[in-house]
C-alpha positions as CSV (number, residue, x, y, z in Angstrom):
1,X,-25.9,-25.4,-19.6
2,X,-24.0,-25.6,-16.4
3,X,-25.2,-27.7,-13.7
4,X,-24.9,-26.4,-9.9
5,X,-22.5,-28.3,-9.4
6,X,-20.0,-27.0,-12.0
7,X,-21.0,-23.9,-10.7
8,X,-19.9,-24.5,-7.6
9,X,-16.7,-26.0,-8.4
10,X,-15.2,-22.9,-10.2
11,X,-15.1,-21.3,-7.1
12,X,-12.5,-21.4,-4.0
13,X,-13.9,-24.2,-1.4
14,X,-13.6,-21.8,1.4
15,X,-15.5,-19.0,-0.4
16,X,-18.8,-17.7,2.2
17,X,-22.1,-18.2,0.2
18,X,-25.4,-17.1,1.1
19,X,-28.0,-19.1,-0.1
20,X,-31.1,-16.5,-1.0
21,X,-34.1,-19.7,-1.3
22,X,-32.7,-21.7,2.2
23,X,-34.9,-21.5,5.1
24,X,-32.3,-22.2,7.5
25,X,-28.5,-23.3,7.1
26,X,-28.0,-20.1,5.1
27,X,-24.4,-19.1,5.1
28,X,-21.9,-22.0,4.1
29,X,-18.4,-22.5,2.3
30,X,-19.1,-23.0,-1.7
31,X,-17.4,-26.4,-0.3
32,X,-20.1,-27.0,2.0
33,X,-22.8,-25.9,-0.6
34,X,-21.3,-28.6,-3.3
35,X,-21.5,-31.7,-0.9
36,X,-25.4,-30.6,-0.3
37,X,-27.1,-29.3,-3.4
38,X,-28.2,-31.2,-6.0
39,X,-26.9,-31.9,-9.4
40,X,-29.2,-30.0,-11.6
41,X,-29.2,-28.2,-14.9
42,X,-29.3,-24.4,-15.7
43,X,-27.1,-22.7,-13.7
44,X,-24.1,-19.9,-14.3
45,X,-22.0,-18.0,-12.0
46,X,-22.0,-14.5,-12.3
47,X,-19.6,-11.7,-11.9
48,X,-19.9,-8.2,-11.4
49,X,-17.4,-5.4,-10.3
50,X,-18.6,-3.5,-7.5
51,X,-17.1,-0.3,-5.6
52,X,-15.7,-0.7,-2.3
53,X,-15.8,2.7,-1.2
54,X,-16.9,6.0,-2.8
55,X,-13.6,7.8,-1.5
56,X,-11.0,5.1,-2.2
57,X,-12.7,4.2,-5.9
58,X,-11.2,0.8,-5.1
59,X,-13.1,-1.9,-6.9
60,X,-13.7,-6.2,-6.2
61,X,-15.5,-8.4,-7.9
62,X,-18.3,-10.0,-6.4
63,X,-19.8,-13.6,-7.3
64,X,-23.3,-14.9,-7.3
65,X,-24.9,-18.0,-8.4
66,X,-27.9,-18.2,-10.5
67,X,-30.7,-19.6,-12.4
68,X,-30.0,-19.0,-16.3
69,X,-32.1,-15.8,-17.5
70,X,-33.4,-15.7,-13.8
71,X,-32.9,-14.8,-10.2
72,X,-29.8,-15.3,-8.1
73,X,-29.7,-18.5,-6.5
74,X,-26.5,-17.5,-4.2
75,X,-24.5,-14.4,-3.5
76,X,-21.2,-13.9,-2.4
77,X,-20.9,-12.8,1.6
């Protein structure tokens, strides 16, 4: 299993994360995110294509961060 940490590394440092558990201190760089979190088992990052616009049909992937066979820890801004 992947720790956070790993997660967090296989994305760009300046990428804009939302953290979907933080009370406050929400939106950070995944940069930001790696010097804060802690090191812990059981995490994957997750892709998904989504549509940009219905007219265009132009697609993007989006990223998120979560807990292995459960909920999102962080989502791509």
């Amino acid at each position: 299993m992947a720790t956070l940490h790993e997660c967090l590394k296989e994305l760009p440092s300046d990428m804009t994360l939302v953290n979907l558990v933080a009370a406050r201190d929400r939106v950070r760089t995944a940069g930001e995110w790696l010097e804060s979190v802690p090191d812990e088992d059981g995490y994957e990052v997750r892709r998904r294509m989504e549509r940009k616009s219905v007219h265009t049909h132009d697609k993007h992937e989006r990223v998120s961060i979560g807990w292995i066979g459960g909920r999102n820890l962080m989502n791509q801004v």
